[in-house]
C-alpha positions in Angstrom: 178.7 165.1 6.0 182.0 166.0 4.1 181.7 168.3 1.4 184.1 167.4 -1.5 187.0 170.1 -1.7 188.7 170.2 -5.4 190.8 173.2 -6.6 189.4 174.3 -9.7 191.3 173.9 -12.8 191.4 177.4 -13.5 193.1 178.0 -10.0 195.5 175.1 -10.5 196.4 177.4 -13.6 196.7 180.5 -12.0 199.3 178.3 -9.6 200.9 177.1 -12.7 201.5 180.5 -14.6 202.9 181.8 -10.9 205.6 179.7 -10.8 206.3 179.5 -14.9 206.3 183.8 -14.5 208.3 183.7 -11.5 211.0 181.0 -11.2 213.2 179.8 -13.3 212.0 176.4 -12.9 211.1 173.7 -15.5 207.2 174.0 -17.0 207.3 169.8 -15.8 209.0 171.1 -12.1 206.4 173.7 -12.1 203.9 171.3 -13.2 204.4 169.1 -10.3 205.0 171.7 -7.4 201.2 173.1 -8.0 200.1 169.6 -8.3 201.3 169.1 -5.0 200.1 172.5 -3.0 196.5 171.1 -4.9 196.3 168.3 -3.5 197.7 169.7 0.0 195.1 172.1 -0.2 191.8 169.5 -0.8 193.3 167.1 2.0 193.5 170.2 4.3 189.8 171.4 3.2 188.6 167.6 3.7 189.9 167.4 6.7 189.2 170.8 8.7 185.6 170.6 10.3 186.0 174.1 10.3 186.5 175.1 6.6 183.9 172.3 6.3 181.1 173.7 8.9 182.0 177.6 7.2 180.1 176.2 3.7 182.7 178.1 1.8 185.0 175.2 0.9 186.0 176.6 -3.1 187.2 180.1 -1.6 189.2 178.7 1.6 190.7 176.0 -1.2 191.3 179.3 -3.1 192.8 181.3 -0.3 194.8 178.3 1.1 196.6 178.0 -2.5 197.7 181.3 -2.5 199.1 181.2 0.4 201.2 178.3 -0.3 202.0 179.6 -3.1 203.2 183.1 -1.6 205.0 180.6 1.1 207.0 178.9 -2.0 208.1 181.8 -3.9 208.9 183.3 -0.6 211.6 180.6 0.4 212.2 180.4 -3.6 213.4 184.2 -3.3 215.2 183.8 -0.4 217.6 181.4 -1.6 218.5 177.3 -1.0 220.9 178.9 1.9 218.9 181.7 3.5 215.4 179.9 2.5 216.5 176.6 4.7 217.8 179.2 7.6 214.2 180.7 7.8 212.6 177.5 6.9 214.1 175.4 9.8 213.8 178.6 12.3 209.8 178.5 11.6 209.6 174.6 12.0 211.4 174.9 15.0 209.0 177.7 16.2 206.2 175.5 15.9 208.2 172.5 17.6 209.0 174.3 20.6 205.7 176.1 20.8 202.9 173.6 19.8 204.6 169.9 20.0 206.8 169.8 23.1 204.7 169.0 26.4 204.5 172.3 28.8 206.5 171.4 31.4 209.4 170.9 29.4 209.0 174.7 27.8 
């Protein structure tokens, strides 16, 4: 059976307030980014047997937020230039390692 994973309010908050306190972004832009890490989050907690087999759905949905949002201010930080550089190195990383077939690596 599926457990239901929902990010709390209070941590969709805490998300909230992060970016508001450390971007310069709009409260609506802000708004919408930790509305979509939330619901990033739930899909990835419905949809891992592990998360869903550890019984501790509410703290990986807390620890996964955080995460994205460390990810977010990270790239946020870096720059659109320098954050695209280390953003497309890391997608390519996985490319290369994970989606193209062995022989071809």
């Amino acid at each position: 059976m599926v457990e239901i994973c929902q990010v709390s309010e209070e941590n969709l908050k805490l998300l909230l307030d992060e970016f508001q306190q450390s971007t310069r972004a709009s409260k609506q832009n802000c708004q919408s980014v930790a509305e979509r890490i939330k619901q990033e989050v739930e899909r990835i907690c419905i949809e891992s047997k592990r998360i869903q087999a550890s019984g501790e759905i509410s703290k990986w949905a807390k620890n996964l937020a955080q995460h994205r949002l460390r990810q977010c201010l990270h790239y946020y930080k870096l720059g659109s230039r320098e954050g695209r550089i280390h953003l497309h190195s890391s997608l390519s990383a996985i490319v290369y390692r994970y989606i193209t077939p062995p022989q071809i690596q």
